[in-house]
N, C-alpha and C positions, 0 to 999 in steps of 0.2 A: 583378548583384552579382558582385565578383571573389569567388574562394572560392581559398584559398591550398590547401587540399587537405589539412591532415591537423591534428593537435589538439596538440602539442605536449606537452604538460603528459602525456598520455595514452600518447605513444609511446616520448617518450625512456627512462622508466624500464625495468630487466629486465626484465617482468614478462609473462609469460603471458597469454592473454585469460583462464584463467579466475582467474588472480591478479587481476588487474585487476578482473573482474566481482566478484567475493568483494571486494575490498577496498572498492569503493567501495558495492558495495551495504550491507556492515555499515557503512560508515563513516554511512550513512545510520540505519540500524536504530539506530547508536548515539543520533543526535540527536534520531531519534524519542522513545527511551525517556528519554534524560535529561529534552526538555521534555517527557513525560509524566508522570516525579518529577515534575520542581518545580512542576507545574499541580496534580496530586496531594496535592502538600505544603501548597501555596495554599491550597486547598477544606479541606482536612484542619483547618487552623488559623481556615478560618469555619465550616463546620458539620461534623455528626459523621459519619463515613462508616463504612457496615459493610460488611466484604466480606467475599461467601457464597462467591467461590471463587477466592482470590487466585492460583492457579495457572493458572487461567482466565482471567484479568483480563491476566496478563503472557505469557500465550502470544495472547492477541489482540491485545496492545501490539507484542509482539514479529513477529509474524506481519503485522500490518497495517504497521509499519515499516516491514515490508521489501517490502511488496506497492506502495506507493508510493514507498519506494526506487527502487525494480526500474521504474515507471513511469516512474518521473521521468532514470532512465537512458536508457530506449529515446526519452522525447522528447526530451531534448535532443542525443543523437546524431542523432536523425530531422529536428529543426529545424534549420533553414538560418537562418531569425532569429528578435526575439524573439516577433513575433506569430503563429508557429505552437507556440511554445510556451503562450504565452497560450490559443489555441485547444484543444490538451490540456485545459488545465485548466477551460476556458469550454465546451468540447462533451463530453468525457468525463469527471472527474472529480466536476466539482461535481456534475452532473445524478446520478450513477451517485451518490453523497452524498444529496442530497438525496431520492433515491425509496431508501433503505435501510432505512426503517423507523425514521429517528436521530428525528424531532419527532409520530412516528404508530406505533400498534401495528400491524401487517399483516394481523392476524386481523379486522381493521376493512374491512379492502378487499373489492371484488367479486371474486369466483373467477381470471378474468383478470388483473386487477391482481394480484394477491396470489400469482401462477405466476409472473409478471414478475420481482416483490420475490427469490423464490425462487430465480430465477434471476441473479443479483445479488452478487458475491463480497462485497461493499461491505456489503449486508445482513448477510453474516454474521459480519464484523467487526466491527459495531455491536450486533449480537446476542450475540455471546460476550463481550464486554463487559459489557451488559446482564444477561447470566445471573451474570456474575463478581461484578459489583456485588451486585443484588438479587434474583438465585435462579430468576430466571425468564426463561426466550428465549421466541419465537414462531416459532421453529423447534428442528431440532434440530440438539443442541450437538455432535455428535458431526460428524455430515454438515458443521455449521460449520468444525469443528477440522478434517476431510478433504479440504475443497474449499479450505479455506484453504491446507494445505499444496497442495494441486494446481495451484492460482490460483498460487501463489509456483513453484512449478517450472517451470511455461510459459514465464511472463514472464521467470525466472531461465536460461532455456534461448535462449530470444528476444535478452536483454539477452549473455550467452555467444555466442552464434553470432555478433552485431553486432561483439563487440569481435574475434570468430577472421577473420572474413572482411573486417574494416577496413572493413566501411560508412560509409560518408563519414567515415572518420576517415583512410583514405589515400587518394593519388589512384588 
């Protein structure tokens, strides 16, 4: 594969790596939460929705936006084409989805599994959520809101460093 060595779109403008990191990761966060309105708005207009802690509801919108934001930066900086970004999303994401507790309660699982789930930022994205909606997590909401901000600082530091030290975005 030729690799021309740098990202254009990404270089030419003024902007600092942590302008850069900030811009593009809220420009993310933004389209999270928009189509999370209008899916919102959708459900809203077929059936009735209450929500126990809407404060709750949009710091996990807001939070998980950026948490897969901030993923979806470091792979596409880290893939070279497009089937290693497919693999992100086919070996980390869905899986780390799919075991979060989103189609199963956790309290249901065996001790082990259930330490796993725990361990899980994804879980508790889906958990503050769940508590936002209808009042109740299967963990706690607070450990959720901390690890969520901790989960976003890593990645958000990860995704910073990539853009300071031009990882394959210069040669």
């Amino acid at each position: 594969m030729i690799r021309i060595g740098n990202i254009v779109d990404m270089l030419m403008p003024p902007l600092s790596a942590a302008e850069q990191t900030v811009a593009v990761a809220l420009g993310g966060v933004a389209r999270g939460l928009v189509v999370g309105l209008a899916v919102g708005l959708v459900m809203a207009l077929l059936v009735p929705v209450h929500l126990a802690s809407p404060g709750l509801i949009f710091y996990h919108a807001a939070m998980g936006s950026l948490m897969l934001s901030l993923l979806g930066m470091i792979a596409g900086i880290w893939a070279d084409k497009f089937d290693h970004m497919a693999a992100v999303t086919n070996f980390i994401i869905t899986p780390l989805s799919f075991l979060s507790g989103t189609f199963y309660s956790i309290d249901r699982l065996p001790e082990t599994f259930r330490a796993v789930a725990l361990a899980n930022p994804f879980f508790y994205m889906i958990d503050g959520f769940r508590a936002g909606f209808i009042g109740h997590a299967d963990g706690g909401v607070w450990v959720g809101v901390a690890l969520m901000a901790a989960t976003n600082l890593a990645l958000l530091a990860v995704t910073y460093r990539m853009f300071a030290t031009g990882y394959k975005l210069k040669a």
